[in-house]
mmCIF file of the N, C-alpha and C atoms, coordinates in Angstrom:
data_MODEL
# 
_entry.id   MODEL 
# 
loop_
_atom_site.group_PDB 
_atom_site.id 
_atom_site.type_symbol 
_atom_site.label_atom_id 
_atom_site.label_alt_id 
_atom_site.label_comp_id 
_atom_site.label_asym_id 
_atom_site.label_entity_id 
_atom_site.label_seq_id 
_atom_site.pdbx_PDB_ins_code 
_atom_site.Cartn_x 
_atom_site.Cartn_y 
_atom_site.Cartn_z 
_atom_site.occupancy 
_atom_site.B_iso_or_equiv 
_atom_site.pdbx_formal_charge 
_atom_site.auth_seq_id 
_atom_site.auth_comp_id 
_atom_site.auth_asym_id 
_atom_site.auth_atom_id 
_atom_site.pdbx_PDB_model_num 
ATOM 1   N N  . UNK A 1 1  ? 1.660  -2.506  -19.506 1.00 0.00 ? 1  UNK A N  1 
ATOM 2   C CA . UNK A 1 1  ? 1.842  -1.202  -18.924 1.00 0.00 ? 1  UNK A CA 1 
ATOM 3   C C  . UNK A 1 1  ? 1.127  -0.174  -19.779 1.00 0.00 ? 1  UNK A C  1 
ATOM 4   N N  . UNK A 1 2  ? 0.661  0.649   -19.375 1.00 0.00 ? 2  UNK A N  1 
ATOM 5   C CA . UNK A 1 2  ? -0.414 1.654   -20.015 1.00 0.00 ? 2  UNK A CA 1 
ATOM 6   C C  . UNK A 1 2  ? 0.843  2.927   -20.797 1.00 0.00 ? 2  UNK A C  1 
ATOM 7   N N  . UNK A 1 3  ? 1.855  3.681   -19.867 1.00 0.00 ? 3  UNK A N  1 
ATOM 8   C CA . UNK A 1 3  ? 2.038  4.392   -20.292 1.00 0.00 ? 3  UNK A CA 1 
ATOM 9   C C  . UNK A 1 3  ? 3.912  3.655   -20.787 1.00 0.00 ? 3  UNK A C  1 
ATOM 10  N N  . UNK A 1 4  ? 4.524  4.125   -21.364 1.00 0.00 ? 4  UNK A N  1 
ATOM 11  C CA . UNK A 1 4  ? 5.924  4.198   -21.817 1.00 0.00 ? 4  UNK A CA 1 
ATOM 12  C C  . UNK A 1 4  ? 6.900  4.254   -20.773 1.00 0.00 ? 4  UNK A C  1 
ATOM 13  N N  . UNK A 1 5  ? 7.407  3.996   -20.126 1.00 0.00 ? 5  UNK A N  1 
ATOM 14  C CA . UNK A 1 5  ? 8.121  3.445   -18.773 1.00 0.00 ? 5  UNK A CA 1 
ATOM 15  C C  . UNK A 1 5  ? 9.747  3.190   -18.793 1.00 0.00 ? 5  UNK A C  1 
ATOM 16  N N  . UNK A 1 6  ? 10.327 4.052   -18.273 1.00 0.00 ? 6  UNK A N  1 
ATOM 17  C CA . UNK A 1 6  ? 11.697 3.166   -18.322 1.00 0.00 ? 6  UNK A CA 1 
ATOM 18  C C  . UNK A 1 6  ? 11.453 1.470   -17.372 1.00 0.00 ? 6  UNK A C  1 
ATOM 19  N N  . UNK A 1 7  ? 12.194 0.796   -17.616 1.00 0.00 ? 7  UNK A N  1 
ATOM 20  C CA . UNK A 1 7  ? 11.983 -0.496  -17.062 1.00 0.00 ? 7  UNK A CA 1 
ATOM 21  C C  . UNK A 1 7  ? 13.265 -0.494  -16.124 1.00 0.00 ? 7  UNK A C  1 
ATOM 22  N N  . UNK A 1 8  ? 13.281 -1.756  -15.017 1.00 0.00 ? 8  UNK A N  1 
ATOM 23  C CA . UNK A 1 8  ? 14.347 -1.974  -14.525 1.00 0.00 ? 8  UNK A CA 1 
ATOM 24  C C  . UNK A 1 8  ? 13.889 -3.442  -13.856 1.00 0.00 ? 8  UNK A C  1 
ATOM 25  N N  . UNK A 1 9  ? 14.922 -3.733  -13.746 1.00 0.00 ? 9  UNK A N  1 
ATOM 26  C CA . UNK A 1 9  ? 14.733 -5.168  -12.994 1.00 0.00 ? 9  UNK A CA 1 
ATOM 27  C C  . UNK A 1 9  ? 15.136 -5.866  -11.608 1.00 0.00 ? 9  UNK A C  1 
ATOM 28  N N  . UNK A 1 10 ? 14.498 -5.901  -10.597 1.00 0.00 ? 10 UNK A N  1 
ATOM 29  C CA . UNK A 1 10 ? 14.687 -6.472  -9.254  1.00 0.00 ? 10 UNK A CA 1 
ATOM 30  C C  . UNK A 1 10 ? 14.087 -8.050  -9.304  1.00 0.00 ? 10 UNK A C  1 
ATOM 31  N N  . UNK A 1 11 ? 15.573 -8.674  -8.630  1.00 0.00 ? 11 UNK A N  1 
ATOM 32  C CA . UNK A 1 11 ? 14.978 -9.971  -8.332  1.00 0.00 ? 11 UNK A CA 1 
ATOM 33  C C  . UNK A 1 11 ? 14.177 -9.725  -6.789  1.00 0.00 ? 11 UNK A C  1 
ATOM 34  N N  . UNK A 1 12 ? 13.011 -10.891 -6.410  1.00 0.00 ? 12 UNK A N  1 
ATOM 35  C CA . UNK A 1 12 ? 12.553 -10.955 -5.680  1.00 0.00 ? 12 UNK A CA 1 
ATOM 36  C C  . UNK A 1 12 ? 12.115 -12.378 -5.529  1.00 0.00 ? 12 UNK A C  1 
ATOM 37  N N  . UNK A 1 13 ? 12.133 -12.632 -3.723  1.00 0.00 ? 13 UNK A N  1 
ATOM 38  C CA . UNK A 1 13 ? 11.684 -14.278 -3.323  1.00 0.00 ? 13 UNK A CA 1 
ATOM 39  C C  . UNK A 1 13 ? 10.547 -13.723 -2.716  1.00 0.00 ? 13 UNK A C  1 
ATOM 40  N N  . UNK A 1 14 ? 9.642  -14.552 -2.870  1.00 0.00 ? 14 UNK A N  1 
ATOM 41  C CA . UNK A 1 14 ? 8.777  -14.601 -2.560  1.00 0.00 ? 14 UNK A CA 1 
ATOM 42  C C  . UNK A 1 14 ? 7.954  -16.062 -1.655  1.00 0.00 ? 14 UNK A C  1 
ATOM 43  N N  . UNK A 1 15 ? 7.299  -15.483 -0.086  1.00 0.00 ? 15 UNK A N  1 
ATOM 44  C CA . UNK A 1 15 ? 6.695  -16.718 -0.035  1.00 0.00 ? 15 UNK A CA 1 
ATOM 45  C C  . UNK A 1 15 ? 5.746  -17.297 -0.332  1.00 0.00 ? 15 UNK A C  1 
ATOM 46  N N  . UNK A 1 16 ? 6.134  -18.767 -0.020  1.00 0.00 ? 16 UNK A N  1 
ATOM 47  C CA . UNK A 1 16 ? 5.701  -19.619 -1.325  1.00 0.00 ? 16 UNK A CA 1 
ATOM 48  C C  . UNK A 1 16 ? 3.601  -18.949 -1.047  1.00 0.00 ? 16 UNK A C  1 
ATOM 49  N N  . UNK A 1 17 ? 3.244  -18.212 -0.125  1.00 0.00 ? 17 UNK A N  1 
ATOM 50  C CA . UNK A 1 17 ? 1.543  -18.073 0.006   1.00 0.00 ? 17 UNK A CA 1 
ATOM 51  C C  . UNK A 1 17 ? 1.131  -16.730 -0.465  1.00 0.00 ? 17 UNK A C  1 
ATOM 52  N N  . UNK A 1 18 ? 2.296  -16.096 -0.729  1.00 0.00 ? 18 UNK A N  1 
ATOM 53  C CA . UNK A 1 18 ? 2.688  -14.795 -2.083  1.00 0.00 ? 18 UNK A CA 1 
ATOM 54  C C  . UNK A 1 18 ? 2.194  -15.196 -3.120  1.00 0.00 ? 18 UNK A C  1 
ATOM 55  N N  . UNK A 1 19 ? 3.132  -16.329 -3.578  1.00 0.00 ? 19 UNK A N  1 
ATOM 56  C CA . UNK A 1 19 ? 3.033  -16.664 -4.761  1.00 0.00 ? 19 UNK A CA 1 
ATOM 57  C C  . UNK A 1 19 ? 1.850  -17.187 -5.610  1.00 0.00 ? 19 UNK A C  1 
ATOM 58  N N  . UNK A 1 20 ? 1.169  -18.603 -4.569  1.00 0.00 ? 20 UNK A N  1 
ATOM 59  C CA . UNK A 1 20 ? -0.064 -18.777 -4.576  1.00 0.00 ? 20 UNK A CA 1 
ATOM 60  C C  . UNK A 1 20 ? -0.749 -17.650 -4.543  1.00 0.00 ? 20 UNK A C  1 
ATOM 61  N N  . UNK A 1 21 ? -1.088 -16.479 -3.981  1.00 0.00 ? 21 UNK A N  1 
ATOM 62  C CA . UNK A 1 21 ? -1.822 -15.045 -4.219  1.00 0.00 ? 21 UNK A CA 1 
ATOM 63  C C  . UNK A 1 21 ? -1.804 -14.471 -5.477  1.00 0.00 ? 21 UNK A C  1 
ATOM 64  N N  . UNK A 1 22 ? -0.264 -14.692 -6.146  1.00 0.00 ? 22 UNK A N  1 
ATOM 65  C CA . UNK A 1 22 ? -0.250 -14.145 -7.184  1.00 0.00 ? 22 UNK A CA 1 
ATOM 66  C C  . UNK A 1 22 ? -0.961 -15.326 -8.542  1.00 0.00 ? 22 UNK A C  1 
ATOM 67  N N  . UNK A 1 23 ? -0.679 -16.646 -8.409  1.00 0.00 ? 23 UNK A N  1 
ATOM 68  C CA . UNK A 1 23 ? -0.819 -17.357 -9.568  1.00 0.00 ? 23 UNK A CA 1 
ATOM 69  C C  . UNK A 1 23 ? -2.252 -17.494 -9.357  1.00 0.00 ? 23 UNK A C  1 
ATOM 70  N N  . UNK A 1 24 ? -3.092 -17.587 -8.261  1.00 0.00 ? 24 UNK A N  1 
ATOM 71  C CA . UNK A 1 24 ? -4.543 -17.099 -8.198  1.00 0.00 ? 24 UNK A CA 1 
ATOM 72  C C  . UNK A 1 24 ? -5.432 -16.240 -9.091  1.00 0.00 ? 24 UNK A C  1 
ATOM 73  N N  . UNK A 1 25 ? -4.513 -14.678 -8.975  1.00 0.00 ? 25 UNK A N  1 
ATOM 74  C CA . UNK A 1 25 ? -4.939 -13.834 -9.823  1.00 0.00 ? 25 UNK A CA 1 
ATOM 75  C C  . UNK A 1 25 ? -4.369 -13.844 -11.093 1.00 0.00 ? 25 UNK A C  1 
ATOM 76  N N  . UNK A 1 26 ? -3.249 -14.737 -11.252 1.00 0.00 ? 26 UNK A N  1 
ATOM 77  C CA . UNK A 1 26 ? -3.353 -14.534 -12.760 1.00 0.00 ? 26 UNK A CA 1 
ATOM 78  C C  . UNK A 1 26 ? -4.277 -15.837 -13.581 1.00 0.00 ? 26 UNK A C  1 
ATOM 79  N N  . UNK A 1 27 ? -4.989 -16.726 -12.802 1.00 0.00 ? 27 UNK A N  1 
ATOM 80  C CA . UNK A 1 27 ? -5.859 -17.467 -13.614 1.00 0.00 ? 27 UNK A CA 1 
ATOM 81  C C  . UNK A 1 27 ? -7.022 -17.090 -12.952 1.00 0.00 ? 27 UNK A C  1 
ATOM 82  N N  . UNK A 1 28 ? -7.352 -15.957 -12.948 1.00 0.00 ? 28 UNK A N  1 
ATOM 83  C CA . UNK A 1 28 ? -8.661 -15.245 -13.147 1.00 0.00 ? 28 UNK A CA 1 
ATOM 84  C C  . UNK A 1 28 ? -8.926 -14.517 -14.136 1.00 0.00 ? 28 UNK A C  1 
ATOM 85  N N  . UNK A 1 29 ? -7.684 -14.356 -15.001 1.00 0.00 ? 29 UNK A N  1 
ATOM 86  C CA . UNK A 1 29 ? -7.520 -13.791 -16.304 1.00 0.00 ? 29 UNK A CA 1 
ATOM 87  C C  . UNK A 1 29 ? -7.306 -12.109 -16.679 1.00 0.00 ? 29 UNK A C  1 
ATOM 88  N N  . UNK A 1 30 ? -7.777 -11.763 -15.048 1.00 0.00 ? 30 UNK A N  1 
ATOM 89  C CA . UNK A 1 30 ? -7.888 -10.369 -15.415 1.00 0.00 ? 30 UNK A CA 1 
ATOM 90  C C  . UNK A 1 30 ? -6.302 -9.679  -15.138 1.00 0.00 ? 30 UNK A C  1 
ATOM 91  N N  . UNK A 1 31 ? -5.293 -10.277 -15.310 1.00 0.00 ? 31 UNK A N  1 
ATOM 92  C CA . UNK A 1 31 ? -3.852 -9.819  -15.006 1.00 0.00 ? 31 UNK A CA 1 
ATOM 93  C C  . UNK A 1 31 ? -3.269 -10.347 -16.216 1.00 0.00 ? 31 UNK A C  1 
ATOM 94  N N  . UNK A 1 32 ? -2.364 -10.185 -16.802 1.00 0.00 ? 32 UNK A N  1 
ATOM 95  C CA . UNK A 1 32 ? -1.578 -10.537 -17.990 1.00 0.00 ? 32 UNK A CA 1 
ATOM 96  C C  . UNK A 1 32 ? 0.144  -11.277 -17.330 1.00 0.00 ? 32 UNK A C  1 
ATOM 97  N N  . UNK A 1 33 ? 0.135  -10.722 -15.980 1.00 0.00 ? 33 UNK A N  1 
ATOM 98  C CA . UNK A 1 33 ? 1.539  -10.720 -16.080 1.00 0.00 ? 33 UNK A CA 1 
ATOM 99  C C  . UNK A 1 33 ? 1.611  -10.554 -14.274 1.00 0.00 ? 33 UNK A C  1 
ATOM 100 N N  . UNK A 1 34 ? 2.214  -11.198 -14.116 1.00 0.00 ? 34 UNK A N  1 
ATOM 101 C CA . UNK A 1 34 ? 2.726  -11.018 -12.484 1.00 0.00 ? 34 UNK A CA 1 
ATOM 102 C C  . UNK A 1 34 ? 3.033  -9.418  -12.184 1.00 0.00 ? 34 UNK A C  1 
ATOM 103 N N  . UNK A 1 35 ? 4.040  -8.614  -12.998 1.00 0.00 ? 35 UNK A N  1 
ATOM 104 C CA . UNK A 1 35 ? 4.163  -7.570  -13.123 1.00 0.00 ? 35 UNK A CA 1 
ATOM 105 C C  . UNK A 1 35 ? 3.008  -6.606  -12.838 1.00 0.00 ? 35 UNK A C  1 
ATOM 106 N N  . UNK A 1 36 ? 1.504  -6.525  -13.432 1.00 0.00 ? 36 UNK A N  1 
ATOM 107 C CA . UNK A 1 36 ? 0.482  -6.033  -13.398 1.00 0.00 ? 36 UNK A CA 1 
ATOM 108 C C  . UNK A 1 36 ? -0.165 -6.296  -12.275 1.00 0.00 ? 36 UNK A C  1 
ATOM 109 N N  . UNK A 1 37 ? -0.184 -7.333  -11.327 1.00 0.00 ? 37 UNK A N  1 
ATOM 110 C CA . UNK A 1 37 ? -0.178 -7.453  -10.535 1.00 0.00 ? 37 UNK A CA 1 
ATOM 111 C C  . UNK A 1 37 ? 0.583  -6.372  -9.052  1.00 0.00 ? 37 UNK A C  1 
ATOM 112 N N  . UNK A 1 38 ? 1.738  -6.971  -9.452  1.00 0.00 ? 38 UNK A N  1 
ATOM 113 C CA . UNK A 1 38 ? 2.569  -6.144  -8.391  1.00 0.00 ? 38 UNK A CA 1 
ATOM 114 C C  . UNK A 1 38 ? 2.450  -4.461  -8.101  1.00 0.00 ? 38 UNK A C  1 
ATOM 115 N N  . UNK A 1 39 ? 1.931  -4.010  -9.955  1.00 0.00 ? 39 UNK A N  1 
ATOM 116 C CA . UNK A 1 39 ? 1.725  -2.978  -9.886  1.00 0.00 ? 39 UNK A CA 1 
ATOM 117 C C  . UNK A 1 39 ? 0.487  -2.638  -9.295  1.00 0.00 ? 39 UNK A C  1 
ATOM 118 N N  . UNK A 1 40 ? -0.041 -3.379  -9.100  1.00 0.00 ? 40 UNK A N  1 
ATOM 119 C CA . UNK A 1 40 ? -1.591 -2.450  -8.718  1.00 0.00 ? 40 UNK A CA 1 
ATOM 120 C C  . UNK A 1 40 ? -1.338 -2.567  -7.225  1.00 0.00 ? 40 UNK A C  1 
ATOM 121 N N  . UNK A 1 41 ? -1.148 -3.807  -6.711  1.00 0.00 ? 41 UNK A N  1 
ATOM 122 C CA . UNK A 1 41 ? -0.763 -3.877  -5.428  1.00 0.00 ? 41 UNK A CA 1 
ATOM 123 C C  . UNK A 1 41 ? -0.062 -2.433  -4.882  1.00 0.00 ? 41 UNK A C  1 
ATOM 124 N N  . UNK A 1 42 ? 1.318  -2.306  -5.550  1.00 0.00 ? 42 UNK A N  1 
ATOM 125 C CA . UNK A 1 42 ? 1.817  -1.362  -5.019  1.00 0.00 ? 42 UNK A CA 1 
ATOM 126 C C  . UNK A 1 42 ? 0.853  0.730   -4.980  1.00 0.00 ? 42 UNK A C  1 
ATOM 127 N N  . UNK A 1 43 ? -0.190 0.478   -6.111  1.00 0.00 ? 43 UNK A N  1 
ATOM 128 C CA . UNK A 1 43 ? -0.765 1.207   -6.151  1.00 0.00 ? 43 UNK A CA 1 
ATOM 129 C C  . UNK A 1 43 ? -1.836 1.413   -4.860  1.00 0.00 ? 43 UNK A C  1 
ATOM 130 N N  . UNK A 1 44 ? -2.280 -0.042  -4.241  1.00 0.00 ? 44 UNK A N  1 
ATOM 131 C CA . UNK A 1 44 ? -2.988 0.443   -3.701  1.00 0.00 ? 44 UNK A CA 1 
ATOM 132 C C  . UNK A 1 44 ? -2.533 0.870   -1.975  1.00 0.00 ? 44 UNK A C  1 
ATOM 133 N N  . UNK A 1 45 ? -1.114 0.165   -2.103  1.00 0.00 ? 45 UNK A N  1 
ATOM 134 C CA . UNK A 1 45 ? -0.832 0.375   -0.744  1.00 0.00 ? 45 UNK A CA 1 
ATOM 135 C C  . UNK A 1 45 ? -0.241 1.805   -1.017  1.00 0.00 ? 45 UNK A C  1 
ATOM 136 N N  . UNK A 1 46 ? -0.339 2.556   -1.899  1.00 0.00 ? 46 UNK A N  1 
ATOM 137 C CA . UNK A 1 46 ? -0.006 4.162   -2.105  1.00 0.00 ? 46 UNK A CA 1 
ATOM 138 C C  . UNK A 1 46 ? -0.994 4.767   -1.416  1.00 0.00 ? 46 UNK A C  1 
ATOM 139 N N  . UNK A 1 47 ? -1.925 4.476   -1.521  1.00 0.00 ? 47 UNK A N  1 
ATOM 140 C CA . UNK A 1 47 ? -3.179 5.182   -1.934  1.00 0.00 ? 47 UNK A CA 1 
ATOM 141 C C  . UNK A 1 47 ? -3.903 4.729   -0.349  1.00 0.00 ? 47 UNK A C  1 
ATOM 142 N N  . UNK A 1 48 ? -3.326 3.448   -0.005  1.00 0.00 ? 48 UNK A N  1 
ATOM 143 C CA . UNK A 1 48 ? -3.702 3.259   2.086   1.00 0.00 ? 48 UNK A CA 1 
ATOM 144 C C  . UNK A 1 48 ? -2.798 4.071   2.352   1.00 0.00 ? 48 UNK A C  1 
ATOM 145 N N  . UNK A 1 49 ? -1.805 4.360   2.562   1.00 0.00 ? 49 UNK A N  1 
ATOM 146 C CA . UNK A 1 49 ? -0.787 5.224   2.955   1.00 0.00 ? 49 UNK A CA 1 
ATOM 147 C C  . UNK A 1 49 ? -1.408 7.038   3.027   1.00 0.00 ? 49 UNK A C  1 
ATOM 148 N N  . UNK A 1 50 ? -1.809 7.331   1.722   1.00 0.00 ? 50 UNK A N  1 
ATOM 149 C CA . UNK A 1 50 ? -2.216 9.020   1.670   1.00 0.00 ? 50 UNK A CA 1 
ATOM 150 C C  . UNK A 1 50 ? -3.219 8.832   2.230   1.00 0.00 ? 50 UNK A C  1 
ATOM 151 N N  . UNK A 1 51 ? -4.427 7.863   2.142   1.00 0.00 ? 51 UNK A N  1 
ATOM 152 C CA . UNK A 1 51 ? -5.197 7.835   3.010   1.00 0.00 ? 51 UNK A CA 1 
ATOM 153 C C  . UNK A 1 51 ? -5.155 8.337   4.706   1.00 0.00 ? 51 UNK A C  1 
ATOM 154 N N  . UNK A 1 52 ? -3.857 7.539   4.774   1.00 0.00 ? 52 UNK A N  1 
ATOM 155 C CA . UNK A 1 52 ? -3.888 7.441   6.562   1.00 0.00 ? 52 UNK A CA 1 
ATOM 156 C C  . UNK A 1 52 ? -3.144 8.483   7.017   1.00 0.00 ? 52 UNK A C  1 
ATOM 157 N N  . UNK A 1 53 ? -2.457 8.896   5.940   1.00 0.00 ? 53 UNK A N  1 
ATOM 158 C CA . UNK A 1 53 ? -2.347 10.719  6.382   1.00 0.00 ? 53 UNK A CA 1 
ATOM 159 C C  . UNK A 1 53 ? -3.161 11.757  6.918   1.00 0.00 ? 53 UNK A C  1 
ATOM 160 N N  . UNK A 1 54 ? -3.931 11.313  5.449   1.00 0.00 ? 54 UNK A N  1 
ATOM 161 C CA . UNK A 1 54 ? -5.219 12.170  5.030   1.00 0.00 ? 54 UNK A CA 1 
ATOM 162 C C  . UNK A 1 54 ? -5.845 11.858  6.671   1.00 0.00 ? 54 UNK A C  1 
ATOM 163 N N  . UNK A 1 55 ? -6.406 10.722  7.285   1.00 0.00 ? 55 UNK A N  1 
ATOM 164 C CA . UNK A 1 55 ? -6.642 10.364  8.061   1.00 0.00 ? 55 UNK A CA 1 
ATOM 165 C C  . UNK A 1 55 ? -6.684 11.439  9.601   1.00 0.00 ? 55 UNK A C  1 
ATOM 166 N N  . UNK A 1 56 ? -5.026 11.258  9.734   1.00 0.00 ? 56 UNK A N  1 
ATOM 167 C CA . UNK A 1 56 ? -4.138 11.870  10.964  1.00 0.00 ? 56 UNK A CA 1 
ATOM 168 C C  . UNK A 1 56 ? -4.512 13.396  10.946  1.00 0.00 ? 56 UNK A C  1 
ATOM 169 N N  . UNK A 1 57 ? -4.158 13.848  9.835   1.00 0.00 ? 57 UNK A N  1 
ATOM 170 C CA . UNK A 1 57 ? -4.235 15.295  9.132   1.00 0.00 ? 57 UNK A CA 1 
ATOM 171 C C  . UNK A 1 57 ? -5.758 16.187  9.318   1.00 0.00 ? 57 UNK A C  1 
ATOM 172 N N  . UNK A 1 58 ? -6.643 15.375  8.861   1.00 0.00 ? 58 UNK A N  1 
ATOM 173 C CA . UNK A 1 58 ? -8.277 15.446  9.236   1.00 0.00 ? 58 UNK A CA 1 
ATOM 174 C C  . UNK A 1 58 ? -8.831 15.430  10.378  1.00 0.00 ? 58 UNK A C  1 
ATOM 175 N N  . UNK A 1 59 ? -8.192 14.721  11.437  1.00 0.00 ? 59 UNK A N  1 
ATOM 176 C CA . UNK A 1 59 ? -8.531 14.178  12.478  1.00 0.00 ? 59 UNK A CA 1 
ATOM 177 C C  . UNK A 1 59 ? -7.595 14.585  13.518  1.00 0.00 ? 59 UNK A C  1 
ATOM 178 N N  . UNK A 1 60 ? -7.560 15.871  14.248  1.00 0.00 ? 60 UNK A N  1 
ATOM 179 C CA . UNK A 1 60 ? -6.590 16.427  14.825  1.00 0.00 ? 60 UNK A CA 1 
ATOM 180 C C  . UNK A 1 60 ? -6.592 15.728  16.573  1.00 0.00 ? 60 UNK A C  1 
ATOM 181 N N  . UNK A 1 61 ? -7.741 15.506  17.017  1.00 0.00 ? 61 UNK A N  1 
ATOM 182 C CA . UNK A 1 61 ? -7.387 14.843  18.368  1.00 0.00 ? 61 UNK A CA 1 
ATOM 183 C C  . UNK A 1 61 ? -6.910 13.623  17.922  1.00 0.00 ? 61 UNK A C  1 
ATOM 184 N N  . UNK A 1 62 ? -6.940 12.661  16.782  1.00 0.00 ? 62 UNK A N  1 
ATOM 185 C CA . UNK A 1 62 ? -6.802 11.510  16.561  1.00 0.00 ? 62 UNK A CA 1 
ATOM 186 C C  . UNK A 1 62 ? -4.940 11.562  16.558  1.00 0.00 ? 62 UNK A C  1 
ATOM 187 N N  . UNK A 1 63 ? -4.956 12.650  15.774  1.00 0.00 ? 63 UNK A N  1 
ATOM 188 C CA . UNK A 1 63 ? -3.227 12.365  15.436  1.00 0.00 ? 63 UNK A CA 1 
ATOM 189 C C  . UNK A 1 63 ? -2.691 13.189  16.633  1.00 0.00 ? 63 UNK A C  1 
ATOM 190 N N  . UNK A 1 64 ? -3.390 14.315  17.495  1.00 0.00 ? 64 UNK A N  1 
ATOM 191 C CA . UNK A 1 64 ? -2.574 14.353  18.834  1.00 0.00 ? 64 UNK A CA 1 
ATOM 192 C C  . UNK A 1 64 ? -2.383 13.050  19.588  1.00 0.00 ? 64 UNK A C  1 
ATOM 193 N N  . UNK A 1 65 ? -3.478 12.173  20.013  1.00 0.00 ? 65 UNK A N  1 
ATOM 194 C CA . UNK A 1 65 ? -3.117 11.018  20.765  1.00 0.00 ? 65 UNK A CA 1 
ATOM 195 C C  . UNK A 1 65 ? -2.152 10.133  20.229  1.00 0.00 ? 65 UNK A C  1 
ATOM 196 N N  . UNK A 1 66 ? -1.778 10.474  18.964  1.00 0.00 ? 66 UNK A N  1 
ATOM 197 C CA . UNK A 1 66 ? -0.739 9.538   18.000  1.00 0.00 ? 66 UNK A CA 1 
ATOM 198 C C  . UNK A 1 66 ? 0.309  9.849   18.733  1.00 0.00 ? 66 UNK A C  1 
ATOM 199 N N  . UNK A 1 67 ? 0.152  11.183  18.628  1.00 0.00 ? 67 UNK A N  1 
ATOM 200 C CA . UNK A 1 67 ? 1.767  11.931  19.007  1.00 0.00 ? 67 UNK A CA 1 
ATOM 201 C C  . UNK A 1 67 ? 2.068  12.240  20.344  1.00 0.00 ? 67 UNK A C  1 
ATOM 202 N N  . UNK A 1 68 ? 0.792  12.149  21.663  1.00 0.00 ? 68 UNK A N  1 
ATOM 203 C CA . UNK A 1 68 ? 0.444  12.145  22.914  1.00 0.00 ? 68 UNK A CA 1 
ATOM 204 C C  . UNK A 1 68 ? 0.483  13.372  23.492  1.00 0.00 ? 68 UNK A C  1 
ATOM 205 N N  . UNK A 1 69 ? 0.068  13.987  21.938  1.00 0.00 ? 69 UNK A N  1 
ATOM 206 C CA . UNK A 1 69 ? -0.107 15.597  22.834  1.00 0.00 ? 69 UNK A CA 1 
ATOM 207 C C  . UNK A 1 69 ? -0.862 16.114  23.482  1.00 0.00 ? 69 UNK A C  1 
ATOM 208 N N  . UNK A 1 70 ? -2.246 15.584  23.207  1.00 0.00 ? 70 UNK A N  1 
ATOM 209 C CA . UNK A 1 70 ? -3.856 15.708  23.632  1.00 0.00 ? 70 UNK A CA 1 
ATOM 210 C C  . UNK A 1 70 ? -3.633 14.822  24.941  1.00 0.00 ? 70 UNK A C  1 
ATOM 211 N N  . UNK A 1 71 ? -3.516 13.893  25.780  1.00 0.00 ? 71 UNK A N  1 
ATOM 212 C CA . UNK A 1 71 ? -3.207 13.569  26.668  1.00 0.00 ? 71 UNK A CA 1 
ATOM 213 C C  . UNK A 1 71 ? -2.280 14.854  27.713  1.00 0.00 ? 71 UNK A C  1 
ATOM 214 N N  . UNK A 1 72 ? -1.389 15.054  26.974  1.00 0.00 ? 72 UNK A N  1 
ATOM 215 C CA . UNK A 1 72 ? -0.293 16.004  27.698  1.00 0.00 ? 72 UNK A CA 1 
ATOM 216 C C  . UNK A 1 72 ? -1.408 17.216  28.154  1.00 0.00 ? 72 UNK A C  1 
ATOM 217 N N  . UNK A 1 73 ? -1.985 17.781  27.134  1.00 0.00 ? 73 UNK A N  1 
ATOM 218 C CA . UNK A 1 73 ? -2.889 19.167  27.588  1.00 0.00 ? 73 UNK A CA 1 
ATOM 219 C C  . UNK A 1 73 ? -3.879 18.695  28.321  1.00 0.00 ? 73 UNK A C  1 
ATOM 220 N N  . UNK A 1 74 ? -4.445 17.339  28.366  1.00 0.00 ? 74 UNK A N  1 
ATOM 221 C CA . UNK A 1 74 ? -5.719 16.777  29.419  1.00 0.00 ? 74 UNK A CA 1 
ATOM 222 C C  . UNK A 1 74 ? -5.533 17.028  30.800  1.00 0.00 ? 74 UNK A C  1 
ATOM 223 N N  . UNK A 1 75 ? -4.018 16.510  30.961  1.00 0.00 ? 75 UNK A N  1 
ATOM 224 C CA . UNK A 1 75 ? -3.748 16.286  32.531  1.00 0.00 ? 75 UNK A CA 1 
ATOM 225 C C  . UNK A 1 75 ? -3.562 17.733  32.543  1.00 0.00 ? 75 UNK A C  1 
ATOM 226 N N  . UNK A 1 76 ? -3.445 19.340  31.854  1.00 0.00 ? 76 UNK A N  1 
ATOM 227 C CA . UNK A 1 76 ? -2.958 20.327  32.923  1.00 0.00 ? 76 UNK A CA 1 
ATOM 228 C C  . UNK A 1 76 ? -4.127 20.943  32.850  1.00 0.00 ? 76 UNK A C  1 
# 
């Protein structure tokens, strides 16, 4: 871990083609720890997430048809 962290601990199951994903990347060497793993993972599905905001937010007919408002004003 880079910075000073409180820690905590969750068990987790995992399936078994998880797991293989994970023991993959850790004999590629560039992970130390399943942990480092999980973390980046979870980093990057942060970072798809603000994206697809960013996305909706940018893209205003895109996120009316999300929400079916642009349809609604078509038909009147």
């Amino acid at each position: 871990m880079k910075k000073s962290q409180a820690l905590t601990t969750m068990k987790l199951t995992l399936k078994p083609e998880h797991q293989k994903l994970i023991e993959a990347q850790l004999n590629t060497g560039r992970y130390a720890n399943p942990d480092e793993i999980i973390a980046e993972a979870l980093q990057l599905l942060s970072k798809c997430d603000r994206y697809q905001q960013w996305a909706i937010e940018f893209d205003p007919p895109k996120s009316s048809l999300k929400k079916g408002i642009f349809l609604k004003r078509r038909r009147n």
